[in-house]
PyMOL commands that place a pseudoatom at each C-alpha (Angstrom):
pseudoatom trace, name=CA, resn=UNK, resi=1, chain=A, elem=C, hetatm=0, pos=[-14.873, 4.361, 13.332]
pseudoatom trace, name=CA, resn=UNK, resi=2, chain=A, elem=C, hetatm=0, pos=[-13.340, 2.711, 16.525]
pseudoatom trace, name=CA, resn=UNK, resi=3, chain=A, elem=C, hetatm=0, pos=[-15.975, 4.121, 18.846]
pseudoatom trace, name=CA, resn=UNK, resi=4, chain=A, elem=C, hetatm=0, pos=[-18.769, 2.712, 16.195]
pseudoatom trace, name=CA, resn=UNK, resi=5, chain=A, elem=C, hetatm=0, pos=[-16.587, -0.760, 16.301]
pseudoatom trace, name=CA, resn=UNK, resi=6, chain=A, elem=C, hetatm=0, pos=[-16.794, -0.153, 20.485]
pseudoatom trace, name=CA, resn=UNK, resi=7, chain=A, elem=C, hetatm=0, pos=[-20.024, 0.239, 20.779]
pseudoatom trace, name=CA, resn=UNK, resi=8, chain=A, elem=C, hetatm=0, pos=[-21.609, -2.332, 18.208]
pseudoatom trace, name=CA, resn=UNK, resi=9, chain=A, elem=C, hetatm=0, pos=[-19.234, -4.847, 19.754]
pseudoatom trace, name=CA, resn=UNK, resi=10, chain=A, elem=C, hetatm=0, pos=[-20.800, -3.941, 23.204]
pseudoatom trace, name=CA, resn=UNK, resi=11, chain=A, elem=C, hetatm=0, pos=[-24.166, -3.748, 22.498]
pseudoatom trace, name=CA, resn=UNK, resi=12, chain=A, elem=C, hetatm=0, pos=[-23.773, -6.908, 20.068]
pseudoatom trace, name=CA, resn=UNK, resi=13, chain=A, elem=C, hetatm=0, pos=[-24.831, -5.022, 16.941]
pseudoatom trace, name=CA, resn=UNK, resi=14, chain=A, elem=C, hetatm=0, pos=[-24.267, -6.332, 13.576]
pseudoatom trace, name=CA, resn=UNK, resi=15, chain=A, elem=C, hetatm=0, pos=[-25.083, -3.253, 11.425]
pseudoatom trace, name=CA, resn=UNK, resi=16, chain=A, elem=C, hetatm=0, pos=[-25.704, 0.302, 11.867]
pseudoatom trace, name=CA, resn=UNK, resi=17, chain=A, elem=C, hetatm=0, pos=[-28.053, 2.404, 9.811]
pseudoatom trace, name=CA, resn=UNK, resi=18, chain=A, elem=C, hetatm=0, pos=[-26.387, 6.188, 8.541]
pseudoatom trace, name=CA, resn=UNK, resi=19, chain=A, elem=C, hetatm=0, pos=[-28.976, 8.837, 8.586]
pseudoatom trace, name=CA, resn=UNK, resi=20, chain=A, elem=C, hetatm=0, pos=[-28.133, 12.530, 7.497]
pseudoatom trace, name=CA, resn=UNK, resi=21, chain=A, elem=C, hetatm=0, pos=[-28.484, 14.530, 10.504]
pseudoatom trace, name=CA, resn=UNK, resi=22, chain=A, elem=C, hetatm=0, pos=[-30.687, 17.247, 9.373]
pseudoatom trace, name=CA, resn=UNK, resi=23, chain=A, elem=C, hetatm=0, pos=[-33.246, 15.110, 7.183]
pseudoatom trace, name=CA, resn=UNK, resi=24, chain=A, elem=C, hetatm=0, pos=[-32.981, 12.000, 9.310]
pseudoatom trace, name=CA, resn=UNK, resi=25, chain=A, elem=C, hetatm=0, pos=[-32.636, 10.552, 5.795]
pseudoatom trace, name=CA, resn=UNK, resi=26, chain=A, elem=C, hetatm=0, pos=[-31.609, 6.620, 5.589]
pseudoatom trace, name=CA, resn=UNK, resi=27, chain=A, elem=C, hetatm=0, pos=[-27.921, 7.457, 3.310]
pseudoatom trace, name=CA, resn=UNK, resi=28, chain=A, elem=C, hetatm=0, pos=[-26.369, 3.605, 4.139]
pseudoatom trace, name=CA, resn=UNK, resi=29, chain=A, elem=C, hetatm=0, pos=[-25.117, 1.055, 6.509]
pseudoatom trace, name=CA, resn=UNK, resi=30, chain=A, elem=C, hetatm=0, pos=[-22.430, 0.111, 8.565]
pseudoatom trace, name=CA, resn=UNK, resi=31, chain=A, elem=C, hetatm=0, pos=[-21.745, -3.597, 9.644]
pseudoatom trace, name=CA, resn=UNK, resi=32, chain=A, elem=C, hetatm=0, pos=[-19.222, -5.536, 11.132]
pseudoatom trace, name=CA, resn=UNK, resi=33, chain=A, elem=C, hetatm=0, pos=[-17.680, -6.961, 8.149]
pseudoatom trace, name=CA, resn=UNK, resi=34, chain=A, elem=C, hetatm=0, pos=[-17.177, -3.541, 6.787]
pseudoatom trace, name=CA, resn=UNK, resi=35, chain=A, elem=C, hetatm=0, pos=[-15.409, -2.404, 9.800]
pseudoatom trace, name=CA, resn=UNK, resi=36, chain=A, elem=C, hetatm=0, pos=[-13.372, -5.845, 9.577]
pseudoatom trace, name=CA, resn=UNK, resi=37, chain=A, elem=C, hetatm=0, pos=[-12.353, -4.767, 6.172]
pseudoatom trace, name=CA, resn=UNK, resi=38, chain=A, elem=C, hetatm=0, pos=[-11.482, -1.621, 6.878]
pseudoatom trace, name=CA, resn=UNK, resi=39, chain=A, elem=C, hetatm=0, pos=[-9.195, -2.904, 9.629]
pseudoatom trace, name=CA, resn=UNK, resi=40, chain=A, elem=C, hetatm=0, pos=[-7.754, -5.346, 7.303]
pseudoatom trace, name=CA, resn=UNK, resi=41, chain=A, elem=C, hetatm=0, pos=[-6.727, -3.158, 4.690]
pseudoatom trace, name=CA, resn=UNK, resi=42, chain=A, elem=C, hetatm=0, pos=[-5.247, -0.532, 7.581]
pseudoatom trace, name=CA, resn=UNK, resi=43, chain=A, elem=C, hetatm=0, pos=[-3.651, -3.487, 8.920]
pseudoatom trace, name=CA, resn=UNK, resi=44, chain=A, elem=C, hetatm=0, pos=[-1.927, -4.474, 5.523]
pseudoatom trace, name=CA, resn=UNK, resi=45, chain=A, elem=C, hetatm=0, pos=[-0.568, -0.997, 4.960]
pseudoatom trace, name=CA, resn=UNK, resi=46, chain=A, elem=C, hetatm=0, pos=[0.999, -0.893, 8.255]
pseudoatom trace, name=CA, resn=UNK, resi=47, chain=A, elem=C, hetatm=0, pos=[3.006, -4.446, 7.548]
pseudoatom trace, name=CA, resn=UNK, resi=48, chain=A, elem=C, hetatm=0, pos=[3.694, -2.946, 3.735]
pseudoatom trace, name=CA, resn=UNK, resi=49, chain=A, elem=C, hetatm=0, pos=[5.515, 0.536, 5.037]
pseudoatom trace, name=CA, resn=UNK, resi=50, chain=A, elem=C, hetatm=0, pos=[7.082, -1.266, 8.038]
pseudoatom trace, name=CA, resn=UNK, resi=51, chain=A, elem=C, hetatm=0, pos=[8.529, -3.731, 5.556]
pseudoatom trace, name=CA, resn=UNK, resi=52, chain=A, elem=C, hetatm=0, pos=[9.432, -1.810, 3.198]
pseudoatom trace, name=CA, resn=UNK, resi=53, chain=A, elem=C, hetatm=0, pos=[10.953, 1.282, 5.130]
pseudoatom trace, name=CA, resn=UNK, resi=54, chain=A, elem=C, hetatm=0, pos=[13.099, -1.493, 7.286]
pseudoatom trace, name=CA, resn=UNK, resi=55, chain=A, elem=C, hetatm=0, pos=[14.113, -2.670, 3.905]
pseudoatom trace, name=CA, resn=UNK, resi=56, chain=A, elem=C, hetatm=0, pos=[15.188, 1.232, 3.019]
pseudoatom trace, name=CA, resn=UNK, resi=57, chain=A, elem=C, hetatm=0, pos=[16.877, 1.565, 6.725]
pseudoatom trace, name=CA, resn=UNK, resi=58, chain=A, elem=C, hetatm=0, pos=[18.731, -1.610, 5.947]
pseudoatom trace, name=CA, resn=UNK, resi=59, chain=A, elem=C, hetatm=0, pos=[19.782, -0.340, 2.321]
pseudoatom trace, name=CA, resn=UNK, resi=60, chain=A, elem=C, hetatm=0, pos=[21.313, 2.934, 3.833]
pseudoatom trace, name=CA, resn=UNK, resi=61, chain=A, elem=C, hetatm=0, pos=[23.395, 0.956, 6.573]
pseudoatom trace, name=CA, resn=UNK, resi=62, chain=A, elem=C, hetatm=0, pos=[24.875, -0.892, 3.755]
pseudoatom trace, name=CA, resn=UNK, resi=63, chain=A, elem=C, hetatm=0, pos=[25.872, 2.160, 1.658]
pseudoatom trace, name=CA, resn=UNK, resi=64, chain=A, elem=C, hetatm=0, pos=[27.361, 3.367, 4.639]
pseudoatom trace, name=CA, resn=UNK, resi=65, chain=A, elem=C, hetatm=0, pos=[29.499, 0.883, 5.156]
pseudoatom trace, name=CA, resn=UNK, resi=66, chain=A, elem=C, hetatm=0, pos=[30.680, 0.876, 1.699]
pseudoatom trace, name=CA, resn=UNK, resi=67, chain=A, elem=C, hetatm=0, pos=[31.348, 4.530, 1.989]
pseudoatom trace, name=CA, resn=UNK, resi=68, chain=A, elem=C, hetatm=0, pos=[33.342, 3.618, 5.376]
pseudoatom trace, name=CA, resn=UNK, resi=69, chain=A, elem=C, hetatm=0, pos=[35.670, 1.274, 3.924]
pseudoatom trace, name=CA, resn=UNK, resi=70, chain=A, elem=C, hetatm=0, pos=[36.012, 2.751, 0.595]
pseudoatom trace, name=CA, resn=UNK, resi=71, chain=A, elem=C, hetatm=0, pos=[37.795, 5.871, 2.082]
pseudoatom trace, name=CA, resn=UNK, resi=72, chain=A, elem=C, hetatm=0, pos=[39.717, 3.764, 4.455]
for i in range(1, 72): cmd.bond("trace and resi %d" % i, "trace and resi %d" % (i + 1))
show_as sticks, trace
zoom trace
């Protein structure tokens, strides 16, 4: 998918027809809002798991120090 977003961005391409390879058969298209989607719902996933596993890390350093000063 990045070397399709590359190359339409290059060439100033707004969609690009899919075509099976062996029947040269029309099966859809790609344009640049689908690739913009894409990226936006990759993007969003990344910011959900890098929230929420800084949220776990966080979590664990408190239980830790709990643990610390409970045995002291």
């Amino acid at each position: 998918m990045a070397r399709l977003a590359d190359r339409m961005a290059a060439e100033d391409i707004g969609r690009v027809p899919i075509v099976e390879r062996s029947t040269m058969r029309l099966v859809g298209l790609v344009s640049r809002k689908d690739l913009l989607r894409i990226r936006r719902t990759a993007r969003a996933a990344e910011e959900t798991g890098a929230s929420y596993f800084g949220k776990m890390l966080g979590e664990e350093r408190q239980a830790d120090a709990q643990v610390v000063s409970a045995e002291d």
